[in-house]
PDB file of N, CA, C, O and CB in Angstrom:
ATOM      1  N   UNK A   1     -28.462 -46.584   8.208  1.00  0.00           N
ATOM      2  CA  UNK A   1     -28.175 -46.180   9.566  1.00  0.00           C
ATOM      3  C   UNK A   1     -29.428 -45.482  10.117  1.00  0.00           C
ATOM      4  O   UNK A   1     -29.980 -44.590   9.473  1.00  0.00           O
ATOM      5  CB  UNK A   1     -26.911 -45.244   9.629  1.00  0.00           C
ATOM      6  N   UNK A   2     -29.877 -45.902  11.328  1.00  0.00           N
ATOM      7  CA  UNK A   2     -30.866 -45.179  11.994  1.00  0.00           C
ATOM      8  C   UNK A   2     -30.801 -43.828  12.667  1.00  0.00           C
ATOM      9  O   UNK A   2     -29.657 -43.465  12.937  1.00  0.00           O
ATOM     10  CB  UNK A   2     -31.223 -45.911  12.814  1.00  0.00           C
ATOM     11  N   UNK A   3     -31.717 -43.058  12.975  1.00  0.00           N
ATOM     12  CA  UNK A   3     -31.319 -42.504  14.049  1.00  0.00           C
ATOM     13  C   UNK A   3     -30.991 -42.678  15.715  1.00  0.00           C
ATOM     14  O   UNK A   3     -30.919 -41.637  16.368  1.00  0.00           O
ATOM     15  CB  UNK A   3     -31.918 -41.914  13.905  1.00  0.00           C
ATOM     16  N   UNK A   4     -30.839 -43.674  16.244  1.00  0.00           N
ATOM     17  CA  UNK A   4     -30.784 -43.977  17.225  1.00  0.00           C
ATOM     18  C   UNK A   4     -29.453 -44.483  17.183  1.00  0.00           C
ATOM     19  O   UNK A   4     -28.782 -44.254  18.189  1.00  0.00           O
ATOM     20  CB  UNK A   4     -31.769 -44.636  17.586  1.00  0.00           C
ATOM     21  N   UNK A   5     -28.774 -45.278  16.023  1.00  0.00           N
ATOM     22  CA  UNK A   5     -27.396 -45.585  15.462  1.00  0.00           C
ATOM     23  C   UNK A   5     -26.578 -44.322  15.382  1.00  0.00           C
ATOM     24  O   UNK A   5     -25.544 -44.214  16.041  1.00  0.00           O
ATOM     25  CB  UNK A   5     -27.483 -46.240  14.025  1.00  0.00           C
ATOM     26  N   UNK A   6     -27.128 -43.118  14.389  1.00  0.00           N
ATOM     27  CA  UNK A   6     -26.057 -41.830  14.667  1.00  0.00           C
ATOM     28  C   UNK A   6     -26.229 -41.494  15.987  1.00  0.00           C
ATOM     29  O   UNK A   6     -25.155 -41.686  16.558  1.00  0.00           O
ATOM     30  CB  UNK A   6     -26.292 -40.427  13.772  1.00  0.00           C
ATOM     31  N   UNK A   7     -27.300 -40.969  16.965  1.00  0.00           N
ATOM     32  CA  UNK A   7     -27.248 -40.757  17.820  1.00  0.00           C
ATOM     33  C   UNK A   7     -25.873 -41.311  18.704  1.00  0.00           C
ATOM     34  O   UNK A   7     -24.846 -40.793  19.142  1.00  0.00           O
ATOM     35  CB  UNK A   7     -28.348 -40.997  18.015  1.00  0.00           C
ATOM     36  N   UNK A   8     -26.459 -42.618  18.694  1.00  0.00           N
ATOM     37  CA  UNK A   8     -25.536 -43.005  19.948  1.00  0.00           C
ATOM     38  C   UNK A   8     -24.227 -43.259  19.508  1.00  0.00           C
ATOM     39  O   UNK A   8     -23.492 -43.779  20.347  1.00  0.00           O
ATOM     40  CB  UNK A   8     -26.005 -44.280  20.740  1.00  0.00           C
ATOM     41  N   UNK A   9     -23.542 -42.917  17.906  1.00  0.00           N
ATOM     42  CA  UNK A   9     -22.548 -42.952  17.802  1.00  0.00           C
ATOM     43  C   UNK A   9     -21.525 -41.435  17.666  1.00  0.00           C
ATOM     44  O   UNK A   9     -20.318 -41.360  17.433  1.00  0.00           O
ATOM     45  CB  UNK A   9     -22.631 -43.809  16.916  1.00  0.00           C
ATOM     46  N   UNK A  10     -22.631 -40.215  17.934  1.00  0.00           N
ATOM     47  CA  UNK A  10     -22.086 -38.538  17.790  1.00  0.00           C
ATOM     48  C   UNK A  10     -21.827 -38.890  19.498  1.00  0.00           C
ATOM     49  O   UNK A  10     -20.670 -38.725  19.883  1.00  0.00           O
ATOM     50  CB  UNK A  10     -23.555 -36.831  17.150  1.00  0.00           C
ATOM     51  N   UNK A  11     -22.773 -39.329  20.452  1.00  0.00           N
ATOM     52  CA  UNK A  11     -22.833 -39.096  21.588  1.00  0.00           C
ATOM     53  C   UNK A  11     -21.439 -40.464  22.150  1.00  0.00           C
ATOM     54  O   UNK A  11     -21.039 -40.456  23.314  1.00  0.00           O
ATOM     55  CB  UNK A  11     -24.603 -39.166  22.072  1.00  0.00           C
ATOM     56  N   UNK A  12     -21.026 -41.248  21.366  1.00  0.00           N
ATOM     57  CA  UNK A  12     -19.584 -42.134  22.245  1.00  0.00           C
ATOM     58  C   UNK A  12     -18.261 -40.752  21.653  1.00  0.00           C
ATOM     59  O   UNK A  12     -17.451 -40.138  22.347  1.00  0.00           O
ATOM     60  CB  UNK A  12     -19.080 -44.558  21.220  1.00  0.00           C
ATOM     61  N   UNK A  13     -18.553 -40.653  19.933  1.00  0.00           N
ATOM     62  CA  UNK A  13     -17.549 -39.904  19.126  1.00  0.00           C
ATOM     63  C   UNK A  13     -17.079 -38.690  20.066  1.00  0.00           C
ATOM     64  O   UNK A  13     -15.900 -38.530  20.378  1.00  0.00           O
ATOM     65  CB  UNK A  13     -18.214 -39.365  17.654  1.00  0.00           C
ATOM     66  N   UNK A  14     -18.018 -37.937  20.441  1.00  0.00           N
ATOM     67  CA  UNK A  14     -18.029 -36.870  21.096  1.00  0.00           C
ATOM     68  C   UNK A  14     -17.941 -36.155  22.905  1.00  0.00           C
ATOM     69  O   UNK A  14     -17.562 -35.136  23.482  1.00  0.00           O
ATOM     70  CB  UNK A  14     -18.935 -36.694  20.549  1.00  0.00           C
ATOM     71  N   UNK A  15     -18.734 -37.836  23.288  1.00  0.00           N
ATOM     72  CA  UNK A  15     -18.676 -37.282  24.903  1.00  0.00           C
ATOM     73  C   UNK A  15     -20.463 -36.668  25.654  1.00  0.00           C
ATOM     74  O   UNK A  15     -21.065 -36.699  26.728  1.00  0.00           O
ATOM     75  CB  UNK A  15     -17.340 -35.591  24.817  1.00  0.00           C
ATOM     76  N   UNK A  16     -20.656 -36.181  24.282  1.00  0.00           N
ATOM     77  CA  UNK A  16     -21.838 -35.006  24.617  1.00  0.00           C
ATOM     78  C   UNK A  16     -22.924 -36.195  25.293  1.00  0.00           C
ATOM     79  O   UNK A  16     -22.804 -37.405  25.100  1.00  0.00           O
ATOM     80  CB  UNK A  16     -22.616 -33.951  22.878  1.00  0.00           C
ATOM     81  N   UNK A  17     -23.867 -35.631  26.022  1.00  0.00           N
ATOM     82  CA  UNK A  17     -24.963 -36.305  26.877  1.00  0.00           C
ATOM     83  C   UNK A  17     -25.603 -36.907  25.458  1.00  0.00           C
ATOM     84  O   UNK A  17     -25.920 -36.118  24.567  1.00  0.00           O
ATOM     85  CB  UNK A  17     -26.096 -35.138  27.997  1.00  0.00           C
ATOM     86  N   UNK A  18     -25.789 -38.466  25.283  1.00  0.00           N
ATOM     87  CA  UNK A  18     -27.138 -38.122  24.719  1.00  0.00           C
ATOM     88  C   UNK A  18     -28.363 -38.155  24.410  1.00  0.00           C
ATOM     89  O   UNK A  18     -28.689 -38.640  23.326  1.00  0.00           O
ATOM     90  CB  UNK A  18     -27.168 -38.069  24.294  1.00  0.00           C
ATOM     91  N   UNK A  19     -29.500 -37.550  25.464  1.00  0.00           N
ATOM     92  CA  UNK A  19     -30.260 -36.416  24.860  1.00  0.00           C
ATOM     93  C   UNK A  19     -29.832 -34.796  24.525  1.00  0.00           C
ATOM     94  O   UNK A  19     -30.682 -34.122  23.945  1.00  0.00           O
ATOM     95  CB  UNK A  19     -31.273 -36.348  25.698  1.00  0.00           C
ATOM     96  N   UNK A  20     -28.785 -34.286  24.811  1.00  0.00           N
ATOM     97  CA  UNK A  20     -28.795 -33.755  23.849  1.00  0.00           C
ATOM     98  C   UNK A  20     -28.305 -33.669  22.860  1.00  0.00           C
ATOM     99  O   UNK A  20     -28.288 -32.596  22.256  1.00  0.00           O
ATOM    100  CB  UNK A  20     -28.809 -33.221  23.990  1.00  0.00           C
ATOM    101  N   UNK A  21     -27.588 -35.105  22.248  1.00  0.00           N
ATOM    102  CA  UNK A  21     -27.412 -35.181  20.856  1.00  0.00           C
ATOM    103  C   UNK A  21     -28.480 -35.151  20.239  1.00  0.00           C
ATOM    104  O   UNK A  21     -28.688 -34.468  19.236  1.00  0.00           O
ATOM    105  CB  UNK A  21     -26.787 -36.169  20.444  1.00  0.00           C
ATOM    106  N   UNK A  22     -29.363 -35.986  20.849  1.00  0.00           N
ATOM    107  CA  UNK A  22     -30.876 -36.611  20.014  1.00  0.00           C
ATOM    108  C   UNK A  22     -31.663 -34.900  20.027  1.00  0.00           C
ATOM    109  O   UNK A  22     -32.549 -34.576  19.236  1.00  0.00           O
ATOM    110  CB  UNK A  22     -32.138 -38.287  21.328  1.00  0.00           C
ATOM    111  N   UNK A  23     -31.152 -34.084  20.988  1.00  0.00           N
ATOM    112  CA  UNK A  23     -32.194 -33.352  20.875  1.00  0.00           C
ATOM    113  C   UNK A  23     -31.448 -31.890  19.414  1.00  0.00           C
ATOM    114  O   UNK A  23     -32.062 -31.221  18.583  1.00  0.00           O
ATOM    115  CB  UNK A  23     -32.661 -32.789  22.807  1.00  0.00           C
ATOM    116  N   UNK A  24     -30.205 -31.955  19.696  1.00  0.00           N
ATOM    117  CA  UNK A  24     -29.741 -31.517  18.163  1.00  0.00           C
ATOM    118  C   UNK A  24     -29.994 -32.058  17.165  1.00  0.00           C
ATOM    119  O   UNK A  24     -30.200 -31.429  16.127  1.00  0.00           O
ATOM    120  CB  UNK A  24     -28.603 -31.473  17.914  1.00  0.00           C
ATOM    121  N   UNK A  25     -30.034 -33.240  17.237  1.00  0.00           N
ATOM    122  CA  UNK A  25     -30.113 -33.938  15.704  1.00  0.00           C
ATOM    123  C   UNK A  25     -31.665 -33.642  15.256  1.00  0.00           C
ATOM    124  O   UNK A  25     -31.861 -33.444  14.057  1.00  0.00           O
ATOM    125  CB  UNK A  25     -29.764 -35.861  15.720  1.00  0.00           C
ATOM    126  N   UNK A  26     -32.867 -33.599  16.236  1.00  0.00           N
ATOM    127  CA  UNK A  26     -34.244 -33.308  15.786  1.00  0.00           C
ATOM    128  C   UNK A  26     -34.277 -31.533  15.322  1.00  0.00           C
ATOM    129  O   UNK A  26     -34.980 -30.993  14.469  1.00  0.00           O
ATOM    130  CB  UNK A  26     -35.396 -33.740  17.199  1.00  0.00           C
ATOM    131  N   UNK A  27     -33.138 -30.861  16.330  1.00  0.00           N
ATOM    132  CA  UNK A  27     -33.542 -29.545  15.632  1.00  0.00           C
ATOM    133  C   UNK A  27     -33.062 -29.314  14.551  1.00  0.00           C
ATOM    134  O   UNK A  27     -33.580 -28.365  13.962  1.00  0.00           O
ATOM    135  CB  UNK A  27     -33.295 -28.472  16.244  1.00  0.00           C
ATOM    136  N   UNK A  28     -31.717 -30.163  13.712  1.00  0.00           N
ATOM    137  CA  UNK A  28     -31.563 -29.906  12.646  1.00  0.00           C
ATOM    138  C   UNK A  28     -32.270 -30.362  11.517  1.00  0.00           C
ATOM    139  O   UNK A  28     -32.249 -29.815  10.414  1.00  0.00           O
ATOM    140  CB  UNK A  28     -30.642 -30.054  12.586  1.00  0.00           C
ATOM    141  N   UNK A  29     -33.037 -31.605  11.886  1.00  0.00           N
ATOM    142  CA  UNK A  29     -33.528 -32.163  11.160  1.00  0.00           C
ATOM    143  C   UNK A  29     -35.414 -31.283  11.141  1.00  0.00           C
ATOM    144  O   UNK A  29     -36.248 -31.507  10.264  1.00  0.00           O
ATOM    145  CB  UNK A  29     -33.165 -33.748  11.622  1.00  0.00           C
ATOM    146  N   UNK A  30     -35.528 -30.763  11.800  1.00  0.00           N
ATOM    147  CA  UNK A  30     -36.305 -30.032  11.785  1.00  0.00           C
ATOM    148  C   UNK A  30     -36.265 -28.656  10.930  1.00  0.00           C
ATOM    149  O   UNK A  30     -37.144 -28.311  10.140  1.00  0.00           O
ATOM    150  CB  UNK A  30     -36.415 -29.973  12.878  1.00  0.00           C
ATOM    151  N   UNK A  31     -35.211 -28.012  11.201  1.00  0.00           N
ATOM    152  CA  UNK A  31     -34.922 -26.859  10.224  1.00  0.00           C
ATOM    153  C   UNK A  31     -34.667 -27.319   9.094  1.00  0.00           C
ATOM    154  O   UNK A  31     -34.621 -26.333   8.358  1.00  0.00           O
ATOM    155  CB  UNK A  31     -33.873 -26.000  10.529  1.00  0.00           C
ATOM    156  N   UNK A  32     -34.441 -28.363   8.412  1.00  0.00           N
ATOM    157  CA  UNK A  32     -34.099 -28.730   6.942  1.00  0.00           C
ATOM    158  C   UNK A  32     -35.844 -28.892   6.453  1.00  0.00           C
ATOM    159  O   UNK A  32     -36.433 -28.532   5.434  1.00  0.00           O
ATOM    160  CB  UNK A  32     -32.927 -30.444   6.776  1.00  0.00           C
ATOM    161  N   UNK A  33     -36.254 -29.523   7.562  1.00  0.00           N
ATOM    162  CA  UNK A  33     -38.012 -30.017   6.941  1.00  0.00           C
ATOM    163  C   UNK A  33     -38.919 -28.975   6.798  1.00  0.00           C
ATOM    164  O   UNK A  33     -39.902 -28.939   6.059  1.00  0.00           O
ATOM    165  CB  UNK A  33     -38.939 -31.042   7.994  1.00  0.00           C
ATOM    166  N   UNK A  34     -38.429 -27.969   7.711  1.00  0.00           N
ATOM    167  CA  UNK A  34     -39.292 -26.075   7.704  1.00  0.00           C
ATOM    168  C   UNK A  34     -38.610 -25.919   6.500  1.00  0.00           C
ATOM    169  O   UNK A  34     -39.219 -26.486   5.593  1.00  0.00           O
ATOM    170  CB  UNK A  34     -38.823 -24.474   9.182  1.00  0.00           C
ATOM    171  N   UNK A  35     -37.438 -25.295   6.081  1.00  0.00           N
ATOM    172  CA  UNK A  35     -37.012 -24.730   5.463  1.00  0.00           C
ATOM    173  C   UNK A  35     -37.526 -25.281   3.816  1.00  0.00           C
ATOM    174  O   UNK A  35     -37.852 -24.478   2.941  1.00  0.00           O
ATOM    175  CB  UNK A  35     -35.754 -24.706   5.970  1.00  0.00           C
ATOM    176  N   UNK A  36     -37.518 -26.645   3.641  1.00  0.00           N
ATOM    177  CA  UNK A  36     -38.044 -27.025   2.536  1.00  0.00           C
ATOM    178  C   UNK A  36     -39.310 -26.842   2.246  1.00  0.00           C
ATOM    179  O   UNK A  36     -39.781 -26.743   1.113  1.00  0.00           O
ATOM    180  CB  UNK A  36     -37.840 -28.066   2.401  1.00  0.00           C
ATOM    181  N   UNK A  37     -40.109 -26.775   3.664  1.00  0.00           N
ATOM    182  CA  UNK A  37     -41.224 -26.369   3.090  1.00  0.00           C
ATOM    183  C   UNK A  37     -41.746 -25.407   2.800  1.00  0.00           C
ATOM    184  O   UNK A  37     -42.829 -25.248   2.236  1.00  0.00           O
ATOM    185  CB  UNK A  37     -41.828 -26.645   3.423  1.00  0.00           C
ATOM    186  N   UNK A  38     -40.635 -24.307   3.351  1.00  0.00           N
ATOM    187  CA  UNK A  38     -40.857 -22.788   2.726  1.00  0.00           C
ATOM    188  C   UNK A  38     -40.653 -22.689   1.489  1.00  0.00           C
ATOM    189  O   UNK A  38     -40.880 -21.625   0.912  1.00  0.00           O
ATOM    190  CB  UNK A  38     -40.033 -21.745   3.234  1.00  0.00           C
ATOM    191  N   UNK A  39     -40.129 -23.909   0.761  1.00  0.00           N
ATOM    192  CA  UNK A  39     -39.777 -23.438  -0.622  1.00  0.00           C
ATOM    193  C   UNK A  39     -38.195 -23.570  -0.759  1.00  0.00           C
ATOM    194  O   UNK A  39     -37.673 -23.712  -1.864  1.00  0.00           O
ATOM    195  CB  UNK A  39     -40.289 -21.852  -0.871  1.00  0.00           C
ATOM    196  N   UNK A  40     -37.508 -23.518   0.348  1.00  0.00           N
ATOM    197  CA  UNK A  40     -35.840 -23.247  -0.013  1.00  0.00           C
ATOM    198  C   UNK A  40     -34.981 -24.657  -0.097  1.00  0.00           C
ATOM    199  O   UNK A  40     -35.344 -25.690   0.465  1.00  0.00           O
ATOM    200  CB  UNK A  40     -35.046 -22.232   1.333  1.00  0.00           C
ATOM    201  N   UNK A  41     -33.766 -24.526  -0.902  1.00  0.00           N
ATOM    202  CA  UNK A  41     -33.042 -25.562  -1.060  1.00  0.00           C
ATOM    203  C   UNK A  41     -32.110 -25.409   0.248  1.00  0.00           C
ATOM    204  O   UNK A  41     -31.992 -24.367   0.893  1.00  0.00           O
ATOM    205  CB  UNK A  41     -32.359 -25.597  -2.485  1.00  0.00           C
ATOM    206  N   UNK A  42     -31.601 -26.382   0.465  1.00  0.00           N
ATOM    207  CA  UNK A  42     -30.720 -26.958   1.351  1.00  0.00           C
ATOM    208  C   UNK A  42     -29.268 -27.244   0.998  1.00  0.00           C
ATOM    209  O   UNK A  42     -28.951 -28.204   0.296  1.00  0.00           O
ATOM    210  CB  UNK A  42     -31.269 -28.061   1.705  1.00  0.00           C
ATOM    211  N   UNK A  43     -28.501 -26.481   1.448  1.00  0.00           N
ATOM    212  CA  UNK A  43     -26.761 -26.581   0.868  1.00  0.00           C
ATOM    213  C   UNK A  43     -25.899 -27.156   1.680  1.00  0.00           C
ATOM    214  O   UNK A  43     -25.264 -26.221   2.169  1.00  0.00           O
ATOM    215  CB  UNK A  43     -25.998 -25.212   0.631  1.00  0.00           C
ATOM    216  N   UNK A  44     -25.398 -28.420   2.227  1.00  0.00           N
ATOM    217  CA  UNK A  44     -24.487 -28.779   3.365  1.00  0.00           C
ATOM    218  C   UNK A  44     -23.060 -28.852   2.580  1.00  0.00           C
ATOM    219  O   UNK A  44     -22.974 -29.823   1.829  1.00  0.00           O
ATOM    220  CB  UNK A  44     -24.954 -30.307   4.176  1.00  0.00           C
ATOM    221  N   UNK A  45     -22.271 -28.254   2.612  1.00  0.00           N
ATOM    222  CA  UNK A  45     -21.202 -28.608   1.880  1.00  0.00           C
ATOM    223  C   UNK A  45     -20.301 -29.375   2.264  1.00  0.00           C
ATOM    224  O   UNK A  45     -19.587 -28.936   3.166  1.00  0.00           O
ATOM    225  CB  UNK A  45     -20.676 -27.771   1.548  1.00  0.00           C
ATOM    226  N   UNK A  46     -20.076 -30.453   1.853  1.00  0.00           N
ATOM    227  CA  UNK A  46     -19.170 -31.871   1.936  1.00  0.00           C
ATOM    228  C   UNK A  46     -20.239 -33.021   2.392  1.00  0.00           C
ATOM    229  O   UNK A  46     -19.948 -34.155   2.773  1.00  0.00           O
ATOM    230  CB  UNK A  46     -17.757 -31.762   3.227  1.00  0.00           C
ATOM    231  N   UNK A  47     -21.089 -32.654   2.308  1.00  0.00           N
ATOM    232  CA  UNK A  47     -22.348 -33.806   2.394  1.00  0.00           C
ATOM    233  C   UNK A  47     -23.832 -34.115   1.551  1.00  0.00           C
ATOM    234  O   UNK A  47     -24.462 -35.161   1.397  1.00  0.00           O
ATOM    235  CB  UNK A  47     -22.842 -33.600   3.669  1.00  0.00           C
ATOM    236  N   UNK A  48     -24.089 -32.655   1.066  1.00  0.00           N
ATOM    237  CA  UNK A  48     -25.026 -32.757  -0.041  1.00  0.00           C
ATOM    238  C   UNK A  48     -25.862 -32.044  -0.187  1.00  0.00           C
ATOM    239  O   UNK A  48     -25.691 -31.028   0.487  1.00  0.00           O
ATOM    240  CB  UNK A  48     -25.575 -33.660  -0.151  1.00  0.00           C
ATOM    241  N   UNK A  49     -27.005 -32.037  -0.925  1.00  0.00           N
ATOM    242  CA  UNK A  49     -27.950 -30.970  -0.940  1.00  0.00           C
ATOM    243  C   UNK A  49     -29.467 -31.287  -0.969  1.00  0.00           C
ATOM    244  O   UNK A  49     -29.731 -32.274  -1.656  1.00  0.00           O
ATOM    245  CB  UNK A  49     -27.646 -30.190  -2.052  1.00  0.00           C
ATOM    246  N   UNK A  50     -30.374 -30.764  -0.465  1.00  0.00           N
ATOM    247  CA  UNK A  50     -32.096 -31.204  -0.246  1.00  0.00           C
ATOM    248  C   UNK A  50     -32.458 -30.039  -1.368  1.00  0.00           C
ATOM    249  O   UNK A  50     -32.249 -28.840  -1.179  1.00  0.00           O
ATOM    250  CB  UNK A  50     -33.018 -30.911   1.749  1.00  0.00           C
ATOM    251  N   UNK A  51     -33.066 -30.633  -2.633  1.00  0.00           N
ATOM    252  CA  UNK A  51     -33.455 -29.505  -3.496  1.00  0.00           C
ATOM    253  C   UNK A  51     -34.947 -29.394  -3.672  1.00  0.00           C
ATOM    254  O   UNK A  51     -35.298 -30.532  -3.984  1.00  0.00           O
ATOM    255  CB  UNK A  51     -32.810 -29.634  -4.846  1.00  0.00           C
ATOM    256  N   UNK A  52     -35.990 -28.625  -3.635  1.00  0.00           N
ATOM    257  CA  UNK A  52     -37.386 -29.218  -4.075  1.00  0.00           C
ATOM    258  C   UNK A  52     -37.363 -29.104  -5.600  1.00  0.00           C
ATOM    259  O   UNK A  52     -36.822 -28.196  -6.230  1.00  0.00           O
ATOM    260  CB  UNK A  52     -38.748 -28.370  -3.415  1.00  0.00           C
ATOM    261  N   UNK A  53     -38.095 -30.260  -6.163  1.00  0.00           N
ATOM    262  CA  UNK A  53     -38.233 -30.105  -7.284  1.00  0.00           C
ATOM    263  C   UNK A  53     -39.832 -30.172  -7.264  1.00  0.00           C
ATOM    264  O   UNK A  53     -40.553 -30.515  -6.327  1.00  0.00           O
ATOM    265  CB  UNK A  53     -37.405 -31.028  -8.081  1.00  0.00           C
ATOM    266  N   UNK A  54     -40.250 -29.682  -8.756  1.00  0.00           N
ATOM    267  CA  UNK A  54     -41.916 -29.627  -8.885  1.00  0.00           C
ATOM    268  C   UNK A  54     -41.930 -30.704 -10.266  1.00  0.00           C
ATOM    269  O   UNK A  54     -41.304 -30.842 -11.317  1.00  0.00           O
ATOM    270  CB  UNK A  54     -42.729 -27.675  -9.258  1.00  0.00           C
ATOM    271  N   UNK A  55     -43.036 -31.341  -9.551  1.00  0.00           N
ATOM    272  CA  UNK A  55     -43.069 -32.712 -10.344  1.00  0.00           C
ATOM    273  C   UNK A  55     -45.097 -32.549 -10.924  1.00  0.00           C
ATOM    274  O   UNK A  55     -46.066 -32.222 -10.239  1.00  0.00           O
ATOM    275  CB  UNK A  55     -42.529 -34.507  -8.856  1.00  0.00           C
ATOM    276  N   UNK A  56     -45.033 -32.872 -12.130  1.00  0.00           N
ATOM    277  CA  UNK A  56     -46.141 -32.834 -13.022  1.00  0.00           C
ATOM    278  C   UNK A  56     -47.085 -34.084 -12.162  1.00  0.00           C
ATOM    279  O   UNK A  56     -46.672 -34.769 -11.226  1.00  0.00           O
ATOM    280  CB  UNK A  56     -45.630 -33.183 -14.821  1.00  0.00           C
ATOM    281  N   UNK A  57     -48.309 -34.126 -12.729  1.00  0.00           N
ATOM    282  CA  UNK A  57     -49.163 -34.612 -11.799  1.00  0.00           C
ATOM    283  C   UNK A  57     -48.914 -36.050 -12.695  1.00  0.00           C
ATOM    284  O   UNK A  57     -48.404 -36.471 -13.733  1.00  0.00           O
ATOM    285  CB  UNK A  57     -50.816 -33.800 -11.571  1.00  0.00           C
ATOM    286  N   UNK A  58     -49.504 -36.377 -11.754  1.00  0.00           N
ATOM    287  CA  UNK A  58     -49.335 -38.210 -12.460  1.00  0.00           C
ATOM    288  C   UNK A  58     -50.904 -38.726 -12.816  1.00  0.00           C
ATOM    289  O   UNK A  58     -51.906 -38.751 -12.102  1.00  0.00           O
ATOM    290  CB  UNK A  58     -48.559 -39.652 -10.941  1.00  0.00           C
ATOM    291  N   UNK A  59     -50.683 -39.151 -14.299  1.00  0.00           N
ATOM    292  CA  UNK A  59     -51.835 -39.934 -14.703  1.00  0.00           C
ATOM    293  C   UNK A  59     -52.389 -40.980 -14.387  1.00  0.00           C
ATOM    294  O   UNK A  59     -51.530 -41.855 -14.275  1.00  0.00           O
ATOM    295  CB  UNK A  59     -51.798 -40.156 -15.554  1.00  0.00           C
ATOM    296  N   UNK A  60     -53.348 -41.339 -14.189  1.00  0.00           N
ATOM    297  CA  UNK A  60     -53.994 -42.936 -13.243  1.00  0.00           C
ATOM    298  C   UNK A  60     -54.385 -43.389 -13.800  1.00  0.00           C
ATOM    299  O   UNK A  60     -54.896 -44.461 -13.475  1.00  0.00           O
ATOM    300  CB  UNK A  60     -54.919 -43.173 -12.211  1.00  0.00           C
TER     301      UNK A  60
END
């Protein structure tokens, strides 16, 4: 599913204008991409979790 697919299916589900579905869906998707890169895991409960893991360097 794309984003332009959820989009325009929160924005029939719901009613809401949308740009500003599209423009929620970038700020959440934005705070998950800050937040990971601060270092922190990500907890959505009933949908899943964004964890960082640290991965050893790879041999060439």
């Amino acid at each position: 599913m794309t984003k332009k697919e959820i989009v325009d299916k929160v924005t029939k589900q719901t009613g809401i204008d949308r740009e500003d579905v599209y423009l929620l869906f970038e700020s959440i998707i934005k705070t998950i991409q800050d937040s990971m890169i601060e270092g922190k895991n990500i907890y959505i409960r009933g949908f899943g979790s964004f964890i960082n893991k640290k991965k050893g360097k790879k041999n060439s």
